[in-house]
N, C-alpha and C positions, 0 to 999 in steps of 0.2 A: 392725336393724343394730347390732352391737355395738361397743365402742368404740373395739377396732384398727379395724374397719372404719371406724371414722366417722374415727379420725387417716388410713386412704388416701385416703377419698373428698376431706379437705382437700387434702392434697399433694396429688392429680390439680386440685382448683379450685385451687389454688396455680398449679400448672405451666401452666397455661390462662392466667391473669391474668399472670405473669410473661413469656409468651410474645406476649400481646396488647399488654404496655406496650413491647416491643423493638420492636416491630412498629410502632408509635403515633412512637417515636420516631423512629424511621428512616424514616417517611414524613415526617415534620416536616424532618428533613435533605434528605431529596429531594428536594420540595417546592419549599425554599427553592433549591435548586442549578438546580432546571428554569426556574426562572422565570429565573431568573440568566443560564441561555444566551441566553433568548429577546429576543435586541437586539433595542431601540426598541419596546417593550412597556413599558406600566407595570406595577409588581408590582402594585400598590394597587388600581387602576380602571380599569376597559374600558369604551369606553365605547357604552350602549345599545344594541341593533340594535332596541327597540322605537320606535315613531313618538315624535319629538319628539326624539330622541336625548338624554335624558339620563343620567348616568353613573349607574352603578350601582355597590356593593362589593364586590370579588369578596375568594376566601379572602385573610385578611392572613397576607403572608408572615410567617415565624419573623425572625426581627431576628436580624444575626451574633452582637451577644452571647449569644442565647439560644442561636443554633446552638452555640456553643462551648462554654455548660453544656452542652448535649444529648450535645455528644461526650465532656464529662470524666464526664457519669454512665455515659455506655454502659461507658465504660473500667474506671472502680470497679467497677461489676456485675458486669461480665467477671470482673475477679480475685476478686470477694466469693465467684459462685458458682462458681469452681474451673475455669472454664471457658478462661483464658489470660491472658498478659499483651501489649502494645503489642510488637513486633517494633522490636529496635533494630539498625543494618546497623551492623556491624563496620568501622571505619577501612579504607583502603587495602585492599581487596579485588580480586584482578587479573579481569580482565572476562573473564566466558566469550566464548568466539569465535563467530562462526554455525555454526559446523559441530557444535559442544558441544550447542548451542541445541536447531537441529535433532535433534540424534541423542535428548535429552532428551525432545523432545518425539513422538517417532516413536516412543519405545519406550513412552511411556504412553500415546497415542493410534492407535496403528497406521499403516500407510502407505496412505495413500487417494490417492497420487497418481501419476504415470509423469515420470519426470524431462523435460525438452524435448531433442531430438536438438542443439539446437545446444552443449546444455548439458554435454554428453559429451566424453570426451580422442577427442583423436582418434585415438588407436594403437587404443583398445575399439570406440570406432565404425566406423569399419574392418571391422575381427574383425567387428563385429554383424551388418551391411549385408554382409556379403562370404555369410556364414551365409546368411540371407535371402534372397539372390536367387541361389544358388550352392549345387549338394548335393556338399559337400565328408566328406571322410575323414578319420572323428575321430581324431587321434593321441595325445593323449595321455588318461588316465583322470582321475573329479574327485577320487580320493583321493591326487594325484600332487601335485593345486595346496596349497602351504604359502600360508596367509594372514597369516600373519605377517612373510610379504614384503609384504604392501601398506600403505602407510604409517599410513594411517586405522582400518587394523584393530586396532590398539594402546587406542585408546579405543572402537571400536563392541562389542568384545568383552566391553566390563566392563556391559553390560547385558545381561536376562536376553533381551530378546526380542532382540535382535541376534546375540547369541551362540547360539540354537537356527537361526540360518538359514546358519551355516557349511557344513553339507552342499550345501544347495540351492542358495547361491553359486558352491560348486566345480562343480557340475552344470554351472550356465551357462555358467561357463568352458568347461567340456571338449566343450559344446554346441559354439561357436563357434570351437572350436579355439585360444583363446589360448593366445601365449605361455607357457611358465611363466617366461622369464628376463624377460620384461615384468610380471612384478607390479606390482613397482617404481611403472611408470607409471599403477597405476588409481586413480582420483581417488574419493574420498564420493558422488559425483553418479554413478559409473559401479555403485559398488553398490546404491546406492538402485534402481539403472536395473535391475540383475539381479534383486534383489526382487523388486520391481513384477511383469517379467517371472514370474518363479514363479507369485506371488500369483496372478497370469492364466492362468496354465497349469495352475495347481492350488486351485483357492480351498478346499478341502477340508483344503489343509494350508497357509495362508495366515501369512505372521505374526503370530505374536501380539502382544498389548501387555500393559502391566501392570494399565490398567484393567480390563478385563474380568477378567484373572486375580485383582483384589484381590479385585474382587464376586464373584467361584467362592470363594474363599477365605470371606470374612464370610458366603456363604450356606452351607455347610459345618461354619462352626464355630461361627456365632453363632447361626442362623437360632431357635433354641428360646427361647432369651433373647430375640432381635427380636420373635419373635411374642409372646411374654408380656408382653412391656412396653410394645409399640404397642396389644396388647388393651385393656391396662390404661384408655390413654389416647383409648380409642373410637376407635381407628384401623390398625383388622386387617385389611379389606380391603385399604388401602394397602401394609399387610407383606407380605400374601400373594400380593399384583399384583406387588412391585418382589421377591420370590423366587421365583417365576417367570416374569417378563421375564427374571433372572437367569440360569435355567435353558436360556432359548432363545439364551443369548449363545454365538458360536462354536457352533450347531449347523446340521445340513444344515436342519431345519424350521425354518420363519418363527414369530418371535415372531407370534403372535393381535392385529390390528390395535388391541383394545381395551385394550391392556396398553400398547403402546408413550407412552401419557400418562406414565407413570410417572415416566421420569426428569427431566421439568420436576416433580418432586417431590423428586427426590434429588440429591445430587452426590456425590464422588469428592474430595476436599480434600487438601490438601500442606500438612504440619502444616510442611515450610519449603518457602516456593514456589518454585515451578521457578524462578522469576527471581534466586531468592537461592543457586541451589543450589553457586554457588562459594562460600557459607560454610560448605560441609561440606567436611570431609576429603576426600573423594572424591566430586565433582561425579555423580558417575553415583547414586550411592545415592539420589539426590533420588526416584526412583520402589519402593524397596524398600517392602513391605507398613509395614514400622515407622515410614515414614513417610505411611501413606496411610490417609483417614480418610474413613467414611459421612457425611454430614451431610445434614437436610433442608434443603433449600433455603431459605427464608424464613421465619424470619428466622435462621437457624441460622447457615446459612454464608454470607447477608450482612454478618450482622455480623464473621465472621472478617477480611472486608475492609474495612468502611467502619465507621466512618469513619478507623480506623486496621487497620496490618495487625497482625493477632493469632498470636502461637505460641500453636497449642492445646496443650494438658494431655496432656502425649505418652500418660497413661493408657487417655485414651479412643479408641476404636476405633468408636463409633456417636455423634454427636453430635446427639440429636434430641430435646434436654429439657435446660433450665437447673439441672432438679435431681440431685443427681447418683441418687436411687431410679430413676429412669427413663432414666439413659444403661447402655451399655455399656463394661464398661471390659476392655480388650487382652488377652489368655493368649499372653503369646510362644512357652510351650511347646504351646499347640495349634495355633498356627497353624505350627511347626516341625513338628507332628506332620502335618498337613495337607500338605505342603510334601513330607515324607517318605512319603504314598500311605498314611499310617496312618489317613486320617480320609476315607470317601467322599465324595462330590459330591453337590451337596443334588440332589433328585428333587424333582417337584412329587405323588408317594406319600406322601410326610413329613408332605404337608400334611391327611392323611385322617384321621389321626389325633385322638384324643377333644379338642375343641377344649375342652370345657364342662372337664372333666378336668384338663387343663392351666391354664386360670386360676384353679380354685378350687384346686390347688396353689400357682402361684407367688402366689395371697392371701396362703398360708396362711403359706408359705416367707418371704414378705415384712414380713407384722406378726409373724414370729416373729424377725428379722434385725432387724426396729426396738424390739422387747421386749429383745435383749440389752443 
């Protein structure tokens, strides 16, 4: 092994050791908090279930003051390795509403639910029930209904999955025969309720959410970089299992039950969380690509939350390595280009590719980029 190689094989024991002390510490946090719930328990000494009952010592907890170093080093580390700083909430910030909440959270997660009938205006529910038990004579067409008569459609529209379900909305209207001079009265809960409806009637063309579209997105533009850098760090398997669980998202075939482990390995992260997203200019962008981020789970994007909240390093687009030779850092113009149908959809073909070929490139690529 020659001597660049012997400075990567360091940086890889580096990343390992610096990933195992985040890990050490944040158990030491937990730790001390779990014991903490467990009223009328001592932290110190349980005592015996062996004959004669005498106490024994069980783990000694971390002491608050210790805990409280433990969180000022996390926080230093944090910023030393480029990785973010403590999230501080802006004064006087006006409170999103539930409806904000909701629409937030349906456009990054999808809508997995059917609104309840009593939950409905009643002029829609009507129309709905009337449809249903009654073969009535469509009269008007869905490219007749304007939705920008309905009061709610003013913010469900500035999202990207809400705003692809405008056709299929109108549909249901013209389904049911409503109104058009009743826009007016349909309520957030009555659209939700058309959704739903759809999604049922067509799951093939279901709505989508942003989640899923981030990960089509990073398995498209990243996926070459992903696999060379999880190689690197003896964990290629896992890249090539969670790019293709990727691959079966939003498809007619079932992800391969063996795969579906995967994303208790990964998460989806909000470089400002959806709880904060009224400190953006426009509440809705909280789910846009620029702000959504890879991270491994443990201890990656635990520590984004605990024991403080962290704004990541809006650079990075993969966060799964404290150094920055082993993250990914964001191409706004590819993921524009991607965006734009100029960049295809990752195939699990890609993956057939000369694997050996590929790492003794990015070695080469890599101790020639730490030579400059």
């Amino acid at each position: 092994m020659d001597l660049k190689s012997k400075n990567l094989a360091s940086l890889i024991k580096n990343e390992k050791a610096i990933t195992a002390m985040f890990i050490n510490k944040l158990h030491a946090i937990y730790q001390t908090n779990y014991r903490k719930s467990k009223k009328g328990e001592s932290t110190r000494t349980k005592k015996s279930k062996d004959k004669g009952g005498d106490k024994k010592n069980t783990v000694k907890k971390t002491s608050k003051r210790n805990v409280e170093g433990l969180k000022r080093e996390l926080k230093l580390m944090l910023s030393f390795y480029g990785i973010g700083t403590p999230h501080i909430t802006p004064p006087d910030q006006p409170p999103l509403s539930k409806e904000q909440i909701s629409m937030i959270d349906i456009d990054f997660d999808g809508l997995y639910f059917t609104p309840a009938p009593d939950d409905l205006s009643a002029t829609y529910r009507a129309f709905k029930e009337s449809n249903q038990n009654f073969e009535i004579t469509h009269f008007n067409k869905p490219y007749e209904y304007d939705l920008n008569e309905v009061p709610c459609w003013a913010d469900m529209k500035k999202f990207n999955s809400f705003r692809v379900m405008s056709r299929p909305i109108c549909s249901q209207l013209a389904q049911i025969n409503y109104p058009l001079d009743k826009l007016n009265q349909l309520t957030y809960v009555d659209m939700l309720d058309m959704i739903a409806s759809h999604n049922k009637a067509y799951p093939e063309h279901h709505m989508p959410n942003q989640r899923t579209r981030f990960l089509k997105m990073f398995a498209a533009c990243y996926y070459e970089e992903f696999l060379e850098k999880m190689s690197l760090l003896d964990e290629e398997k896992e890249a090539k299992d969670l790019l293709t669980y990727v691959y079966y998202l939003d498809r007619s075939e079932k992800c391969p039950q063996d795969l579906r482990y995967i994303m208790s390995l990964y998460t989806v992260h909000h470089g400002k969380n959806r709880k904060n997203a009224n400190e953006l200019e426009d509440y809705s962008k909280v789910n846009d690509f620029s702000n959504l981020f890879l991270c491994k789970d443990m201890p990656h994007h635990k520590i984004l939350h605990t024991p403080y909240e962290i704004d990541i390093n809006r650079n990075i687009v993969f966060f799964g390595s404290f150094l920055q030779e082993f993250q990914i850092i964001r191409n706004p113009e590819k993921e524009r280009q991607y965006l734009q149908g100029n960049i295809k959809e990752f195939t699990p073909a890609l993956l057939k590719a000369n694997d050996k070929t590929k790492k003794i490139n990015i070695i080469s690529k890599f101790n020639t980029d730490k030579g400059r």
